[in-house]
C-alpha positions in Angstrom: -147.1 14.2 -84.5 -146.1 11.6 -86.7 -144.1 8.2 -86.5 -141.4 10.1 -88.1 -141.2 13.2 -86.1 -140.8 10.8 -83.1 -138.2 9.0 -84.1 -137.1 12.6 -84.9 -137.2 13.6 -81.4 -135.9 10.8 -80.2 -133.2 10.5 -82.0 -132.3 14.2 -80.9 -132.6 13.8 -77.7 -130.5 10.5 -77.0 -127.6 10.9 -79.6 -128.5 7.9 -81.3 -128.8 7.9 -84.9 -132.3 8.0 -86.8 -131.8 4.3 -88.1 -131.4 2.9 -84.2 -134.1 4.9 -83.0 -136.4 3.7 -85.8 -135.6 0.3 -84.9 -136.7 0.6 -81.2 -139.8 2.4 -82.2 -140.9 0.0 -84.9 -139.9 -2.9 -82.6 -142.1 -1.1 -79.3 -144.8 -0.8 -81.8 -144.4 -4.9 -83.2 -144.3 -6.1 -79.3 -147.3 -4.1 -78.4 -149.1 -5.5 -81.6 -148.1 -8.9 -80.7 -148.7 -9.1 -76.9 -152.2 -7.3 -77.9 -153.1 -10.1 -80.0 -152.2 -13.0 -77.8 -153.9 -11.2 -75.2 -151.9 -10.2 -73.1 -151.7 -6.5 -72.0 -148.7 -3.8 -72.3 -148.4 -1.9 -68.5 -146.0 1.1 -69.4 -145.4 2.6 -65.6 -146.5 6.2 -65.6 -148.0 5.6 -69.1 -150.5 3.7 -69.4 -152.3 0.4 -70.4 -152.7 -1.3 -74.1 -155.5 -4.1 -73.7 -157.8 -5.9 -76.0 -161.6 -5.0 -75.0 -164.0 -7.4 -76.2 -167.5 -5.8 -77.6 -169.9 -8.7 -77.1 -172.6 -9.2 -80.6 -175.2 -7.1 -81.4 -177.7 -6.4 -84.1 -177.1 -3.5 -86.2 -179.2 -2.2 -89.6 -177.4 -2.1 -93.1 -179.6 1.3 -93.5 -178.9 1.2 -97.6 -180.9 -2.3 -97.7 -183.0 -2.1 -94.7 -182.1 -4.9 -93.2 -180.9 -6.2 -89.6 -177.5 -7.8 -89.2 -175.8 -9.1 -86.5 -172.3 -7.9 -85.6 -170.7 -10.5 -83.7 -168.4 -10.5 -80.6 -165.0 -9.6 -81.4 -161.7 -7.6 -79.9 -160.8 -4.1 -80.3 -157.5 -2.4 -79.1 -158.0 0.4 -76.6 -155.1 2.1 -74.3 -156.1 3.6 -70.9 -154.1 6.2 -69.6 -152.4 6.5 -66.1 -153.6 8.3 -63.4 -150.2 10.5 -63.6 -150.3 11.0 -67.0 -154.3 11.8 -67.0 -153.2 14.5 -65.3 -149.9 15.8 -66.9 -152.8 16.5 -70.0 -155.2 17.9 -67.9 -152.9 20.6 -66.0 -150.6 21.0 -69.3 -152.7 21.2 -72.7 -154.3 25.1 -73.5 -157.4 25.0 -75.5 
């Protein structure tokens, strides 16, 4: 599904027009983005969790040259899902 089917979907299911509802999403998306940045993380009730993991340095190989580099520490974004919804996918998706 893509950014646009959602604001699809949304906008389908509360009246609103496309415009607004791409304006809520784009502006969910920003506040995430932001809060993420500063640190801070995003608890969505019944949704889940958007944090900023930090992978600590470590030595990797540039395997075209041969050589050893080190990666160093940095922050990645990651989102951990809620218990509820963990297991609204597991009981709901058919493989």
């Amino acid at each position: 599904m893509t950014k646009a089917e959602i604001i699809s979907k949304i906008s389908e299911r509360t009246g609103v027009e496309k415009t607004t509802a791409s304006v809520v999403v784009e502006s969910l998306m920003l506040e995430i983005k932001e809060s993420i940045k500063q640190d801070e993380s995003v608890f969505l009730r019944g949704f889940g969790t958007f944090l900023a993991k930090e992978r600590k340095e470590k030595t990797g190989r540039n395997i075209l040259k041969n050589t050893t580099i080190i990666i160093p520490a940095h922050h990645i974004p990651s989102f951990k899902p809620a218990k509820v919804f963990k297991e609204e996918v597991k009981n709901n998706v058919k493989s």
